[in-house]
C-alpha positions in Angstrom: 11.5 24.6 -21.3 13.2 24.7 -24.7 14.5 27.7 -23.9 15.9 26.5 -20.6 16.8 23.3 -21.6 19.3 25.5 -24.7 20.5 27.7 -21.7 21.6 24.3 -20.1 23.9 23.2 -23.0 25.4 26.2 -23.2 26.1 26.3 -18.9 27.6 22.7 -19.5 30.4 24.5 -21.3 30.8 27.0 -19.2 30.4 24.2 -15.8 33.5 22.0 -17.0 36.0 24.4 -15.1 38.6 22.6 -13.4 37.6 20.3 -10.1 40.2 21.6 -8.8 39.4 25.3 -8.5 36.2 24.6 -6.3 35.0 23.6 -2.9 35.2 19.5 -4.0 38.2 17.0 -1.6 39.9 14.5 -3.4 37.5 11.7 -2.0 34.9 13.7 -3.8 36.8 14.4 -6.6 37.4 10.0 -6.9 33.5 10.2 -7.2 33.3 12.7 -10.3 36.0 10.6 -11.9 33.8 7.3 -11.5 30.8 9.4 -12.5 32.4 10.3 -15.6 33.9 6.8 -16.4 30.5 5.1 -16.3 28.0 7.8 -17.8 28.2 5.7 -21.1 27.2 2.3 -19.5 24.4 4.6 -17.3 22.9 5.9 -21.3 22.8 2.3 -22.1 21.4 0.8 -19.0 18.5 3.9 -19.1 17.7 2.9 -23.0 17.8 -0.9 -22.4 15.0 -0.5 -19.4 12.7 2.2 -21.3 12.6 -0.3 -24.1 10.9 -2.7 -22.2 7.2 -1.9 -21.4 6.3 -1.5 -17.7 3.0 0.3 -17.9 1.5 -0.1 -14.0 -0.4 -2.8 -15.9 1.5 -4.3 -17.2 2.5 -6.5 -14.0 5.4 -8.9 -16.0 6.7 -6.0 -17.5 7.6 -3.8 -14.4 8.9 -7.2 -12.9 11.1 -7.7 -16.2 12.6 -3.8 -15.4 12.8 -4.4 -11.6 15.0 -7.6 -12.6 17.2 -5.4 -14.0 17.8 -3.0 -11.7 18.0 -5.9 -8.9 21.0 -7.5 -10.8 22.6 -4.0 -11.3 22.6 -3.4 -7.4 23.5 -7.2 -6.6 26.4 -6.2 -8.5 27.2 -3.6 -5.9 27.0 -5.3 -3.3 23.6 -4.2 -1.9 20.8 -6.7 -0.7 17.9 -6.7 -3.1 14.7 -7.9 -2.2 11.4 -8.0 -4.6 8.1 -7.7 -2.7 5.3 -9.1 -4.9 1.8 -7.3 -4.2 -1.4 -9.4 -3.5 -2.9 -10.8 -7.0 -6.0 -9.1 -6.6 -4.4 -5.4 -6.3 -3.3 -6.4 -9.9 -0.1 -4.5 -9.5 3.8 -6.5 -10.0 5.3 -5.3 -6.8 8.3 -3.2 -5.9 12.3 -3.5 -5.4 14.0 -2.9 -2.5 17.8 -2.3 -2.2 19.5 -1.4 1.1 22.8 -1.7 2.6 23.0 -1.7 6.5 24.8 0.6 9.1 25.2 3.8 11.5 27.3 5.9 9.9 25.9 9.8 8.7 22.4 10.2 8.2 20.4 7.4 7.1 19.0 7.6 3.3 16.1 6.4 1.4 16.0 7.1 -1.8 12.7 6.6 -3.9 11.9 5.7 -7.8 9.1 3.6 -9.5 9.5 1.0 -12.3 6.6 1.5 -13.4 5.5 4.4 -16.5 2.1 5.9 -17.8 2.3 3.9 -21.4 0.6 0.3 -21.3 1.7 -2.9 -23.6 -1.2 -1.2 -26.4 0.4 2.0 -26.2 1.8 3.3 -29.4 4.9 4.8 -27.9 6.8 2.3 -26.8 10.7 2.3 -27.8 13.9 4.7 -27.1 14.7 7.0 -30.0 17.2 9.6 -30.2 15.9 12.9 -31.7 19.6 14.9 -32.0 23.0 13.8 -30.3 21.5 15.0 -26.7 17.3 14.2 -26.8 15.5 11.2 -26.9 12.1 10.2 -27.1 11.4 7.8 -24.4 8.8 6.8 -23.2 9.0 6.8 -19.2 12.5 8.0 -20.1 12.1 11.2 -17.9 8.8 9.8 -15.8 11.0 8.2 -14.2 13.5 5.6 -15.5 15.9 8.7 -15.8 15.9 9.4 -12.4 15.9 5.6 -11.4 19.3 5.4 -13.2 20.4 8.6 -11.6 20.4 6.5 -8.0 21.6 4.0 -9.6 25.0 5.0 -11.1 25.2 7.9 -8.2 25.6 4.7 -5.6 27.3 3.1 -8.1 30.1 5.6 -8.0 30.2 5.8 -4.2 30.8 1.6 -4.2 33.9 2.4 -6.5 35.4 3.7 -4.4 34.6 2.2 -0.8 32.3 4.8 0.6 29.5 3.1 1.5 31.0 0.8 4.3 28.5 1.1 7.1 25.9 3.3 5.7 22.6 2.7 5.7 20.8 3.5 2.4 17.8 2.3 0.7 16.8 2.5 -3.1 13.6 2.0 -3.0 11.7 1.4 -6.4 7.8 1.2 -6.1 6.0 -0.8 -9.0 2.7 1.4 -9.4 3.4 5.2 -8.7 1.4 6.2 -11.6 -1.6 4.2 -10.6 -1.2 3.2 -7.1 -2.6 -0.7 -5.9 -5.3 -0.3 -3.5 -5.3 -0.6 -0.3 -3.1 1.8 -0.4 -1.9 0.4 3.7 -0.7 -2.8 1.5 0.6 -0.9 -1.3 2.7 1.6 0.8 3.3 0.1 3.7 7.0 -1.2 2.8 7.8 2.0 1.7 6.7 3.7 5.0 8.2 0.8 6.9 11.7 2.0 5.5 10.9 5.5 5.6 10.7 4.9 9.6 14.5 3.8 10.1 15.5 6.5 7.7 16.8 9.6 8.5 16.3 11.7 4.9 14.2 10.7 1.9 15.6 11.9 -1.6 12.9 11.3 -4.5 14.2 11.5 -8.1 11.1 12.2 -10.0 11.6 14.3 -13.2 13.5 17.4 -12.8 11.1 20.8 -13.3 14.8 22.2 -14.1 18.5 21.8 -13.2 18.9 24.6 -10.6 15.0 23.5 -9.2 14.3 20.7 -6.3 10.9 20.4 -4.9 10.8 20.7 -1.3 6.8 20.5 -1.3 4.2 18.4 -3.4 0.5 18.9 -2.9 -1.5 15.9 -1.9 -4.0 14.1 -3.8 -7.9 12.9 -3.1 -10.4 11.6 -5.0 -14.1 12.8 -4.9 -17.8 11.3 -6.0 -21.0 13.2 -6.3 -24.1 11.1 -6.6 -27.7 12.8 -7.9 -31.1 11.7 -7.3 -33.7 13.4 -8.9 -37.3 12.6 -9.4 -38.1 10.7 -12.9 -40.8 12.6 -15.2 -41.8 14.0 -18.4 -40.3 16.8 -19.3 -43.3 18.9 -19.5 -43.4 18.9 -16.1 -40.2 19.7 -14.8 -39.5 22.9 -12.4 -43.5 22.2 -11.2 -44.0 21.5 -7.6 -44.1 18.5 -7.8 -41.7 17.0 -10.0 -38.8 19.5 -9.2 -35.3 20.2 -11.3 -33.9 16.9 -12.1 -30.3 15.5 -11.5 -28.4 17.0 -13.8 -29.6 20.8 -12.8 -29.0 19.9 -9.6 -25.5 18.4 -10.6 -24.9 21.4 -12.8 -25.9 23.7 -9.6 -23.5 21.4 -7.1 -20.3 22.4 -9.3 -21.1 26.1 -9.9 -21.1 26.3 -6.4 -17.6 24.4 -6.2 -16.3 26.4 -8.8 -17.4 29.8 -7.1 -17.5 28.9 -3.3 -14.2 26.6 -3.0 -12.2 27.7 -5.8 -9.7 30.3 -4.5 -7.0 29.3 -1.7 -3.3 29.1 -2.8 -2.9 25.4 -4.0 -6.2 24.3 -3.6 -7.4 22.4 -6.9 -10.1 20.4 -7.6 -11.3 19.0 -11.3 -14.8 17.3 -12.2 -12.9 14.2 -14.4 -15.9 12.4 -15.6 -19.6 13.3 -15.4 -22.4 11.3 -16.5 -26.4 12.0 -16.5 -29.7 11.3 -17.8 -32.3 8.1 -17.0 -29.8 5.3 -16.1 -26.4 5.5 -16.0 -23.4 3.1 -15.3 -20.0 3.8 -14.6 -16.8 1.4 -14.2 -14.0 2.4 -11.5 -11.9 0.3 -12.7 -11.7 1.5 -16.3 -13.0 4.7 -15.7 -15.6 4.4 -18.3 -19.6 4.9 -18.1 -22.7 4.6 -20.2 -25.9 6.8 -19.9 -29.0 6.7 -21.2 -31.8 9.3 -21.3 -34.4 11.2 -23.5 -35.0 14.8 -24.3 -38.4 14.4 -23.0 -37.8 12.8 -19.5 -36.6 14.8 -16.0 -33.4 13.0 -15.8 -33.2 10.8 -13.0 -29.7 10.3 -11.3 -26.1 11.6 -12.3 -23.1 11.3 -10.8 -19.0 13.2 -11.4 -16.3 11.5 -10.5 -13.1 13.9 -9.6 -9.6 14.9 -8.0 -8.7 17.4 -5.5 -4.8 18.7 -4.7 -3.9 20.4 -1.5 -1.0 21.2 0.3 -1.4 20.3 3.8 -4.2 18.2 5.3 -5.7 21.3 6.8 -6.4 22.5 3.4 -7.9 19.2 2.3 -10.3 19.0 5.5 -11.9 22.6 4.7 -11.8 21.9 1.1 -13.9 18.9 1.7 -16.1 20.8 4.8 -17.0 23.3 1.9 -17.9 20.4 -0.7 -19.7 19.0 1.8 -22.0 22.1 2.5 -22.6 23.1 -1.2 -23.8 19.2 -2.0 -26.4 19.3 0.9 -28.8 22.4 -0.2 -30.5 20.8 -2.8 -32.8 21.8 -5.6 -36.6 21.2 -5.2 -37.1 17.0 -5.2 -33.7 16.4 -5.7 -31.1 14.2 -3.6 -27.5 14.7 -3.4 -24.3 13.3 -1.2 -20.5 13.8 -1.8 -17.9 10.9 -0.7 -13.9 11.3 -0.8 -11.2 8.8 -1.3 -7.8 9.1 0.3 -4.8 9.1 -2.3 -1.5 10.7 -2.0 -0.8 12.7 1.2 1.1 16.4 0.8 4.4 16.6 1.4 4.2 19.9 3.4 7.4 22.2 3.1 9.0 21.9 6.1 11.6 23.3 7.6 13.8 20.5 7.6 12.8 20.2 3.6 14.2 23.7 3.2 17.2 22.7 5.3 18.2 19.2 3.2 17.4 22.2 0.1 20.2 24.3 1.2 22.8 21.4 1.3 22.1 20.2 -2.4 22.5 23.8 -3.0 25.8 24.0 -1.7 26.9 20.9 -3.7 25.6 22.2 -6.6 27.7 25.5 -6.1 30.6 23.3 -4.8 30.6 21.1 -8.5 30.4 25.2 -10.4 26.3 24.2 -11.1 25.0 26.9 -9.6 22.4 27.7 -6.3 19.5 25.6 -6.0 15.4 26.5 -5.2 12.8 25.2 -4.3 10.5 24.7 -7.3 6.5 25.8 -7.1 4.3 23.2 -5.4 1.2 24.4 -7.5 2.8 23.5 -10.6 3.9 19.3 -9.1 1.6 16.6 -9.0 1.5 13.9 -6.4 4.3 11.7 -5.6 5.6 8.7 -4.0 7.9 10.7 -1.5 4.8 12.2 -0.7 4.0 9.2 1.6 6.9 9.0 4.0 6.7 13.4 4.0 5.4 12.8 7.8 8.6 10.4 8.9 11.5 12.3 7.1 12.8 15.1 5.4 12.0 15.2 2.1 13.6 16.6 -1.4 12.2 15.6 -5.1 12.3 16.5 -8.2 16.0 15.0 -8.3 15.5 13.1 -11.2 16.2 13.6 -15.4 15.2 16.8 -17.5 12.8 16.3 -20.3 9.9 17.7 -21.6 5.8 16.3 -22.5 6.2 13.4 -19.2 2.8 11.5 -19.8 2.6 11.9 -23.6 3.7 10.3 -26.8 6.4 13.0 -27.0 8.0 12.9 -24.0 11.6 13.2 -24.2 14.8 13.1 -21.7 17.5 15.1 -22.1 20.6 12.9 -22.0 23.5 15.7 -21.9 22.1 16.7 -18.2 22.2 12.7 -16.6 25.8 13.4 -15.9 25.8 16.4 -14.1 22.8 15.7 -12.0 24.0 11.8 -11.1 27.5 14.1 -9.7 25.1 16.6 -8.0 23.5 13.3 -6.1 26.6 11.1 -5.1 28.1 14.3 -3.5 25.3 15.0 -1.5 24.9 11.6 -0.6 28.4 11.1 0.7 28.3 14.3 2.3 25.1 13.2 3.9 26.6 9.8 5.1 29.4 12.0 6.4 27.7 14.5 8.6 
């Protein structure tokens, strides 16, 4: 990423040829210049919302950073609207902006407020590492990318080109740990996905000349052991049996040699727990156990995540766990559930078509062709849930590097080409 992100800096130089001498009309060219103009105020605006926590937790926090963003589209004329969540979901809520119309294709446009790093997180403020990198933290998860939609629509206002469009920013308030039920959590969301047309998501970029026109989907997983409680000395007898935790330990050899295989199938065993007793905490996603040396352990249980990339994949993922969980060891008790999470965002042919027109922009602006980016290597997403209503792009948003750790950065030197990249495909698309 180093590497690439060097090879970037240099193409910068070589991408500031004249507007002039490529495919761009003077309408678009208005854009650029308004683009250019505000990039400044757009550094600013990114720095003044990372430095204000908004871990999913955090529920003022990711108000305090919607507020911000609400004011900044008020200020461009669009209608904001804050929808707070149930208090028991323990999540802030999300921002909506739209404006209203029938012109071109119809656009949503999808961020979250919301970052990885809670109010007792360590990493908490915007600091620049050399005149083009700062450490932020959400910076490139996905503030970046929020002000990317931003200052792209921004641009478009400017200059009176977004009279009777329909487009809606949406900016959800717990992608990284989504409120459950997820039919309250999502349901706005989906609601404005159904009287859109296109959906453009602008999490982190996997690289400047990379979209993603594919996620995989994501599903949680429980396996729950009985075994039969005795000493020790007895166990593999007749009547005592193997215990929980060789029949646990059995339950995911299998998944690792019986599932394990297909093209973007991936499942990981997150927590595991055994022994006597044990006792484990959804919410914080801590356990205890207790148990001896000299006892058959009683019960265990593994808590864990599986990515696919289409629901057929999940269902015979799942049709598989569910056969290895059933043949059990000698006096010992098993059963598997799943949890629904994130849908896949399948890569359709309409994906690859909406793929093709960025890459023509980004050609057009002297940026270079555009491809799709490697679903295996892209976690879940919020685009993910409208996948089934629209056509879908992602991976739209800022370049950085470490997203999720203490030494995530955003590359500040790329935010102006890639907000040009998004206003000219969104007018175009408002256009069609």
């Amino acid at each position: 990423m180093k590497l690439q992100q060097s090879l970037w800096l240099l193409l910068l130089t070589l991408f500031s040829l004249p507007i002039s001498a490529q495919k761009i009309s003077k309408k678009e060219k208005k854009i650029l210049q308004s683009i250019e103009a505000n990039n400044e105020e757009a550094i600013e605006f990114l720095k003044k919302v990372v430095n204000i926590n908004s871990g999913t937790l955090n529920a003022a926090g990711v108000k305090e950073v919607g507020m911000e963003f609400k004011a900044a589209y008020d200020a461009i004329n669009f209608k904001t609207t804050w929808i707070d969540m149930p208090a028991e979901m323990n999540r802030a809520g999300h921002l909506f902006a739209e404006t209203s119309g029938n012109k071109g294709k119809k656009i949503l446009l999808i961020g979250h407020l919301d970052t990885v790093f809670e109010k007792d997180s360590p990493f908490q403020k915007f600091e620049m590492v050399n005149d083009s990198i700062a450490h932020a933290p959400g910076g490139n998860d996905m503030k970046g990318g929020d002000v990317i939609m931003l200052y792209a629509l921004k641009a478009l206002y400017e200059n009176g080109l977004l009279d009777d469009a329909q487009i809606i920013a949406a900016y959800t308030g717990d992608e990284e740990s989504s409120g459950k039920p997820l039919s309250i959590s999502r349901k706005d969301l989906i609601e404005a996905a159904k009287r859109s047309d296109i959906a453009l998501g602008f999490e982190n970029s996997s690289g400047f000349n990379y979209a993603t026109v594919a996620r995989r989907g994501a599903s949680g997983w429980m396996v729950e052991v009985e075994g039969k409680r005795a000493h020790s000395s007895g166990i593999f007898r007749e009547e005592v049996g193997a215990g929980a935790i060789f029949e646990m330990s059995r339950i995911l050899s299998e998944f690792y040699t019986n599932v394990k295989g297909e093209e973007y199938l991936t499942f990981n065993p997150g927590v595991l727990l055994g022994g006597t007793f044990v006792d484990f905490d959804e919410t914080t996603s801590k356990g205890n156990a207790f148990g001896k040396s000299n006892v058959v352990a009683q019960t265990s249980m593994v808590r864990g995540g599986l990515r696919f990339i289409s629901e057929e994949q999940k269902e015979s993922a799942r049709e598989k766990m569910r056969e290895v969980v059933k043949n059990n060891l000698p006096h010992t008790s098993a059963k598997i559930s799943f949890t629904d999470s994130y849908p896949a965002m399948e890569p359709t042919e309409g994906n690859h078509q909406l793929l093709e027109q960025l890459s023509q922009v980004s050609v057009d602006l002297g940026y270079g062709k555009v491809e799709g980016f490697d679903p295996g290597k892209r976690g879940a997403a919020d685009v993910s849930f409208v996948a089934e209503y629209v056509d879908c792009l992602d991976g739209l948003g800022t370049m950085g590097e470490h997203a999720h750790t203490p030494q995530e950065t955003v590359n500040l030197n790329t935010v102006e080409a890639l907000t040009k990249r998004t206003a000219i495909l969104i007018y175009r698309l408002i256009n069609q």
